[in-house]
Residue, then its C-alpha position, 0 to 999 in steps of 0.5 A: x793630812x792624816x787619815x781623820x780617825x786616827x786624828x780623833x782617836x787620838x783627842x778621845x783617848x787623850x780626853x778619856x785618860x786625863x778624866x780618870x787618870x788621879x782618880x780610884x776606880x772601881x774594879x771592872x767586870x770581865x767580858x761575859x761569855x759567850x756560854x754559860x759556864x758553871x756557876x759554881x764559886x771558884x778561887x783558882x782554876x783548879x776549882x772549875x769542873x775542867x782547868x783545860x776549859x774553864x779559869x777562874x775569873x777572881x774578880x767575880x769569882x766565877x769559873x768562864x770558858x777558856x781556850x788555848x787553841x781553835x780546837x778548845x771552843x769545839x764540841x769534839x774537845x768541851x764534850x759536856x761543857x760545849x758552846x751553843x752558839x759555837x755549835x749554831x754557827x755556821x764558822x764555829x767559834x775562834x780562841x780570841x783573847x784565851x776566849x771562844x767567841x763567834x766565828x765572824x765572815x768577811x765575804x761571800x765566799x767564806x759561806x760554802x753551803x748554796x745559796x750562803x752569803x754573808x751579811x753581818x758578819x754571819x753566814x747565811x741565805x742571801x736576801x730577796x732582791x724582791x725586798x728591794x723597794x729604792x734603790x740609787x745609781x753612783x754617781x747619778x750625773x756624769x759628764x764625760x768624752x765621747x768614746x771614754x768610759x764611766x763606771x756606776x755603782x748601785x745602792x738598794x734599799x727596802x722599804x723601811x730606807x734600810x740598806x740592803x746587798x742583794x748577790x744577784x746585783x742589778x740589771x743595767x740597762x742603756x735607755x738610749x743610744x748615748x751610751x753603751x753597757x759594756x760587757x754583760x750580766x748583772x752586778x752591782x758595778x757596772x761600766x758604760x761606753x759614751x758613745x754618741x754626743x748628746x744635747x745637755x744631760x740626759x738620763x740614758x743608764x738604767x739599774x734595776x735590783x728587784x722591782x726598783x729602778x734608778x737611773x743616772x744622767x750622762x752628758x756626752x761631749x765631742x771627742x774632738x777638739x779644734x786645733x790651737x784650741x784647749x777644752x775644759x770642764x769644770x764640775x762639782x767633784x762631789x756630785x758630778x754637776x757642771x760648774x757654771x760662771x767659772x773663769x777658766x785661766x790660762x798662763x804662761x810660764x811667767x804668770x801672765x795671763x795668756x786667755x781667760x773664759x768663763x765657763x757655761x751652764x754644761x761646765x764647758x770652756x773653749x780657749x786658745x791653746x797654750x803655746x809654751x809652759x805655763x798653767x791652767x786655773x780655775x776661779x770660783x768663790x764657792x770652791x777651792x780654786x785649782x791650778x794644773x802645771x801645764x806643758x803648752x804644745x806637749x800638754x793634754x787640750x782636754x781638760x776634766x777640772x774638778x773642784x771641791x766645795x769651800x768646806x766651812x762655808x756651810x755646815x751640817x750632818x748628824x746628831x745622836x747617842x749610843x743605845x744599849x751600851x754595856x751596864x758593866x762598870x767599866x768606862x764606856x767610850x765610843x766615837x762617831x762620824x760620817x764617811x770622808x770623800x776620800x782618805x787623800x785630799x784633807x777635810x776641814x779641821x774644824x769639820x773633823x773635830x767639830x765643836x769641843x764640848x767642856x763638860x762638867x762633872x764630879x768623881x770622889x766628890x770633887x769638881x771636874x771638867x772634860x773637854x771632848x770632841x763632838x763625836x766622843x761618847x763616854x759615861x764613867x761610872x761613879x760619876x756624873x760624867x755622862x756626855x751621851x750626845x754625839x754629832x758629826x759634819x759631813x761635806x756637801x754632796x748629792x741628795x735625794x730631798x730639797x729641804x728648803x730649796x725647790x728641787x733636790x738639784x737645786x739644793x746640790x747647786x747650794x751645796x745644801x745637802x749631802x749624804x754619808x754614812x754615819x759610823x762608830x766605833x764603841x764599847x767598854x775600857x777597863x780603867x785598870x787596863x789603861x796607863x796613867x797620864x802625866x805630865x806630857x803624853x806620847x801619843x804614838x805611845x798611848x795609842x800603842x798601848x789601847x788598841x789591844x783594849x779595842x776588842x772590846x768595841x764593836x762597830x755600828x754603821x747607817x749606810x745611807x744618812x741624808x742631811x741638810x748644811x745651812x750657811x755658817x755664820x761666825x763668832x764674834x772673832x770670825x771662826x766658824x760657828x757651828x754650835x746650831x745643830x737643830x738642822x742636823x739629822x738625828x742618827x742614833x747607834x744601836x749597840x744591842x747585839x744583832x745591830x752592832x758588829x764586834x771588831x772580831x778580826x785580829x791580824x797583824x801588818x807587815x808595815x814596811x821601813x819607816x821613812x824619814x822626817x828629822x830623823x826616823x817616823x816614830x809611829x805607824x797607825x793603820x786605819x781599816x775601812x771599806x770604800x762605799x761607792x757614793x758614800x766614801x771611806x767608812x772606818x772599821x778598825x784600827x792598830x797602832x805601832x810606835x818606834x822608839x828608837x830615832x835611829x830605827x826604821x822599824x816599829x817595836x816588836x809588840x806583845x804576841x808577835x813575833x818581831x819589829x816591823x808587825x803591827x796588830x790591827x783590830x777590825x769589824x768586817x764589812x756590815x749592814x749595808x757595807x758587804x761587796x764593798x772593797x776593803x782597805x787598808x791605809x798605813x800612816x806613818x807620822x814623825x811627832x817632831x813638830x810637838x818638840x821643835x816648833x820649826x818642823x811641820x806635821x810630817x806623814x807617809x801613807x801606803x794604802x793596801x787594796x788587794x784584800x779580799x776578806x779578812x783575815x783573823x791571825x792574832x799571832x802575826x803567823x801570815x801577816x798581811x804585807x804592804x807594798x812600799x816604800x813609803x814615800x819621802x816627805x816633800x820637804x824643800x817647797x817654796x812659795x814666793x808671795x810677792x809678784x816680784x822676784x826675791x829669796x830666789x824665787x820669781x815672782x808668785x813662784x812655787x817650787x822645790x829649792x832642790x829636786x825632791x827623792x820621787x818616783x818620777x811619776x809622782x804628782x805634788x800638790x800644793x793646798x793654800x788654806x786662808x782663815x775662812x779655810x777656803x783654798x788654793x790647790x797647785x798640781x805639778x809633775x815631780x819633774x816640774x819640781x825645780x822649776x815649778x810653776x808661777x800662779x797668776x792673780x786670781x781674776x778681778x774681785x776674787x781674793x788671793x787665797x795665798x794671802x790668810x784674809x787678816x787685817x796684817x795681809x799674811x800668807x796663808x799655811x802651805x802644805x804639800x803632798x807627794x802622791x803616785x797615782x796608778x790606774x787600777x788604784x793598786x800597786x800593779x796597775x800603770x803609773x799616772x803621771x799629772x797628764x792623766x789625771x786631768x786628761x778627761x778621759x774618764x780616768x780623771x782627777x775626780x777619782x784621786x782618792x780611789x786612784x792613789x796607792x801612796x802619798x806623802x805629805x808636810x804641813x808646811x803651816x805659816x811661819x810665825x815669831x813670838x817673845x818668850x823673855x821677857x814675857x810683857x812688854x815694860x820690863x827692864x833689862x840689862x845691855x849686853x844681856x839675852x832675850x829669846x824668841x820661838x820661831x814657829x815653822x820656820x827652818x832657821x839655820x844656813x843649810x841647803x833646807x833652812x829657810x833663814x834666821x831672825x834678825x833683831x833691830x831697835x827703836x829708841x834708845x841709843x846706841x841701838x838703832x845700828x846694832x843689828x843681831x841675828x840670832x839661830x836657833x837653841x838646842x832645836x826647839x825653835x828657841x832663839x837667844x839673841x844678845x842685846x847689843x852692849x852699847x843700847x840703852x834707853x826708856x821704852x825701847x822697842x825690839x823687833x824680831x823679824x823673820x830673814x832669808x838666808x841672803x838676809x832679806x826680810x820675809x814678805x809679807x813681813x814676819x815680825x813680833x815686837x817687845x818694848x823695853x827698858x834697857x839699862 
């Protein structure tokens, strides 16, 4: 659940360190200049025409520009030796890295002459909106409730498909009495009053920016709902579309169904109302399945249920290179992907990485093999290594072509297209800057120490990338097979200097106290990005702290700033088509315990930072940039009873917390069930139902239960769980929204989480499993009274108010066994298990069971158990 790039960061540099790590490399070539100095030779500084302005680069031998402070790029200051491009640009140059480069812009209002925007990172006159040929309202289908509000969002396009941001925005228009422009003017974003009912959807707003026009179609429901009644609609949450064939699922607090309908081809569904606490579900087998704790009486009766897509049931997206990357010796690196949705509710895994590539190559005449993600780009010089092809997955969405199918909508209701913005993040690593790799890898540590190498990256984006998904077909173990990619759209990234955008903004971050997971977070990675209407979440830049210390709850104090707590971040202003689009900042901070204890689950706590207006550059950390907290606790202590009758202190298909969790009380937890076809069941309940919790019906005949994993076994499938506050403005000083408001269709729904959520936390709660470490095969001898050990795999053994149980061993065969139980708790919190054999057991072809118990020592159910036969002496 963390947010993807720091993820596949995270595989690449691991991939990258470990191709060159015992290996000579040549020596690098330094950055070029942005002048041209004197080429005269040089040995030591005092060699070059002014030491204040020049240092002697002994690698080349070459004397390049310096500066200490801003005032050494200007002309004032260099006399002679000025800087043409520090001259020709608008913002000057700044002191980057003992530097001068080009000044960047991050927005509008930085470009102080008339008529001055900025676009690419540069200052100047604002493009014609009579360059605009096509243009797309976002999101281009709404259903909503007579007298609420809907906000849309325009995208222009010239006539080559290029994105274009024209300042004047659009002209918004109401084609007929359904709705109503709220406020006036143009710009790009606009808000509509639904204000009359209509018949189905109609399209009833009108963009125009230059001579284009786009529209969008609105469906206006009645406000009113009968008494003893509850209304809901269920639509695509990813192209607003009604959901037909739906079963809409009412429950009581028991679980027991109460009333069931099926939604028509408006997405609509009248029942009876619940009268007492309970839930209502949404059932269909193209998308992940959606519970709501309700309150009976006291709960909202007009209900927006959106769904999301089964992520892995079919795939797609685009495929390419990188073009006019450096020819320096240096490795060149680089990752790619397509925009998320949203950094709140997680993607497919096997969407975020994509198919692994092994690559085989040779350095110093010897064989090797890389293994890679499907995004990552790197060619190492002195080497065969060159793996130049890139793709990425995106989820399904809304388009503007069929492909295959008879109309672009009939393709939508397939799930058969999509459109995101392709990005990368590429440039050169001097190999001699990197730490060696060995033995294990700190993560958190290895990010810490390459971020600073990313000012050598630039950033490419396509705002606008159409692409097909076909059906995934399965390999011969049943996992997802995505290595046909002949249907994805070819995208490639051109690195040459006017399309490319260098990550020229250096600030630092004041990341608040870290929270707590089996002692304190030990890294904080922040991920800076612009949110694209219609598009998602496009990453810019990124930094990385790490904290050292357990018993600290701050980040390290990093070279050039100041104190702990700061967190340098690179980043690329917002570019190409992404200009006028909100900045954000998301801080994760992550605990690597479950790479040491196998019991602990992955653990995270994200703040998300919206009020920033343009960019700062501020590479000491003088003015950091301040993020509100606190991070929000981990949601540790959920439970989930998989039987329909009561056991372990749960009810029967009950879900809550054994204890009441330390939440804002306005917090929402979210509950996601993800089975082996990554198909899913998403919960939601307050943090006051949190005890209580909520109790899942059956899913309706002929649907699978998506809380079992699919295998042939019958086991549960992972759990994870998010805590999140929600507030209207999607910033720290709007209203909290509580679950009512989310679901409550009046405008502001649950299809907005993503931009709504100002913090969340969360645990991968996983699925517990047990397996034999000694003896290692089955067949082996061993002596009575001797000890074997097991690992236990998410799974909290101990007798705790947290710990979930313990293993118990039993015995088949032999004699003298079968009445000799032995639990067993776990060894220096690794999730090792030792366990003594009993001393009267013996035999031939004795079979161990380890098998996973509650605290009460009543056996798991679904069983959790691994067996070993053996020879007991």
């Amino acid at each position: 659940m963390n947010p993807p790039l720091r993820l596949a960061l995270c595989a690449v540099l691991l991939s990258f360190l470990s191709l060159w790590s015992a290996c000579d490399v040549p020596a690098p070539l330094p950055d070029e200049p942005v002048d041209t100095p004197p080429t005269g030779a040089c040995q030591v500084d005092q060699d070059c025409p002014d030491p204040g302005l020049f240092f002697c680069d002994t690698v080349t031998s070459r004397c390049l520009a310096a500066c200490r402070t801003q005032e050494d790029c200007t002309a004032a200051k260099r006399g002679e030796y000025r800087i043409a491009e520090c001259d020709g640009n608008a913002l000057g140059c700044r002191c980057d890295n003992s530097r001068c480069v080009v000044a960047q812009c991050s927005a509008d209002a930085e470009c102080a002459g008339a008529g001055q925007v900025c676009r690419n990172g540069r200052c100047g006159a604002a493009p014609e909106a009579s360059t605009v040929t096509a243009c797309r309202v976002t999101p281009d289908f709404v259903v909503g409730r007579e007298g609420t509000v809907a906000r849309f969002s325009v995208l222009a396009m010239d006539a080559a498909g290029r994105a274009v941001v024209v300042p004047s925005g659009a002209a918004w228009t109401a084609l007929d009495g359904s709705v109503a422009v709220e406020g006036a003017g143009t710009a790009v974003e606009s808000a509509f009053v639904l204000s009359a009912v209509t018949e189905g959807a109609r399209e009833s707003v009108q963009a125009r920016v230059g001579g284009a026009t786009c529209t969008a179609r609105v469906s206006v429901l009645g406000a009113a709902v009968v008494p003893g009644q509850l209304r809901a609609v269920v639509k695509d949450e990813l192209t607003g579309r009604p959901i037909s064939g739906a079963v809409v699922v009412v429950a009581d607090g028991q679980g027991a169904v109460t009333a069931s309908a099926t939604t028509d081809a408006s997405g609509v569904v009248t029942l009876v109302a619940p009268k007492e606490a309970g839930s209502v579900s949404v059932f269909h087998e193209e998308f992940a399945y959606l519970t709501v704790a309700h309150e009976g009486a006291g709960g909202p009766m007009d209900l927006a249920l959106p769904l999301r897509r089964n992520p892995a049931d079919r795939y797609g997206g685009y495929k390419g290179t990188f073009r006019n990357m450096s020819t320096s010796q240096d490795m060149h690196a680089g990752l790619a992907g397509l925009s998320a949705p949203d950094a709140v509710t997680e993607v497919s895994a096997s969407l975020l990485a994509g198919p692994v590539r092994r690559v085989a190559f040779t350095m110093g005449g010897q064989a090797r093999e890389a293994t890679l993600p499907a995004g990552a780009y790197v060619v190492l010089p002195g080497s065969t290594l060159e793996a130049t092809d890139v793709s990425a997955q995106g989820l399904a969405g809304v388009c503007g072509a069929p492909g295959d199918f008879a109309s672009a909508e009939a393709a939508m209701a397939a799930g058969a297209c999509g459109t995101r913005t392709a990005w990368a993040l590429g440039g050169d690593i001097p190999l001699s800057a990197l730490p060696l790799v060995s033995g294990s890898v700190d993560v958190g540590q290895l990010l810490a120490q390459t971020i600073p190498l990313l000012r050598t990256f630039s950033s490419s984006v396509v705002r606008d990338v159409e692409f097909r998904l076909k059906e995934t077909p399965e390999t011969e173990t049943g996992a997802p097979d995505f290595r046909d990619q002949a249907h994805f759209t070819v995208v490639d990234h051109d690195f040459q200097a006017e399309q490319r955008m260098g990550l020229g903004f250096q600030f630092a971050v004041r990341v608040p106290s870290l929270p707590s997971y089996r002692g304190y977070m030990d890294s904080a990675a922040v991920l800076g990005a612009v949110r694209v209407p219609g598009r998602g979440v496009v990453p810019l830049g990124l930094g990385m702290g790490v904290n050292t210390n357990p018993a600290d709850h701050t980040t390290d104090t990093q070279a050039g700033l100041p104190g702990p707590g700061l967190v340098s971040v690179r980043m690329a202003p917002a570019h190409h088509g992404l200009e006028g689009s909100p900045y954000e900042l998301m801080v994760t901070a992550s605990s690597s315990a479950a790479s040491g204890d196998a019991t602990a689950g992955a653990a995270s706590s994200v703040l998300i930072h919206r009020t920033l207006q343009k960019l700062p550059f501020d590479p000491k950390g003088g003015t950091p940039v301040v993020v509100g907290g606190p991070f929000l606790p981990v949601p540790e202590g959920a439970r989930y009873n998989y039987n329909p009758v009561a056991g372990g202190g749960l009810e029967g298909r009950q879900l809550r917390f054994i204890g009441a969790p330390e939440l804002p009380s306005a917090t929402v937890l979210r509950a996601v069930f993800t089975n082996q076809a990554e198909r899913r069941w998403v919960v939601l309940m307050d943090v006051a139902r949190a005890s209580t919790g909520v109790r899942l019906p059956l899913p309706p005949g002929g649907l699978e239960d998506r809380t079992y994993y699919g295998d042939t076994v019958g086991s549960r499938s992972p759990m994870g769980m998010q805590a999140l506050v929600v507030r209207r403005t999607g910033t720290s000083a709007g209203a909290a929204m509580n679950l009512h408001g989310l679901v409550e269709a009046d405008g502001v729904d649950l299809e907005h989480l993503g931009e709504l959520a100002v913090a969340w936390s969360s645990l991968d709660y996983g699925r517990p499993l047990v397996t034999w470490m000694a003896p290692a095969e089955d067949g082996q001898s061993v002596t009575r009274g001797s000890k074997v050990k097991v690992r236990v795999l998410r799974f909290r053994v101990g007798s705790g108010p947290l710990d979930e149980g313990y293993v118990r061993l039993t015995f088949s065969g032999g004699a003298g066994c079968e009445a000799s139980p032995v639990n067993g708790y776990v060894v220096e919190g690794r999730g090792e298990v030792e366990l003594t054999l009993p001393g009267t057991c013996t035999g031939t072809d004795v079979q161990l069971n380890a098998t996973l118990v509650d605290t009460a020592g009543v056996e798991l159910s679904p069983p959790v158990t691994s067996h070993r036969t053996l020879t007991i002496n």
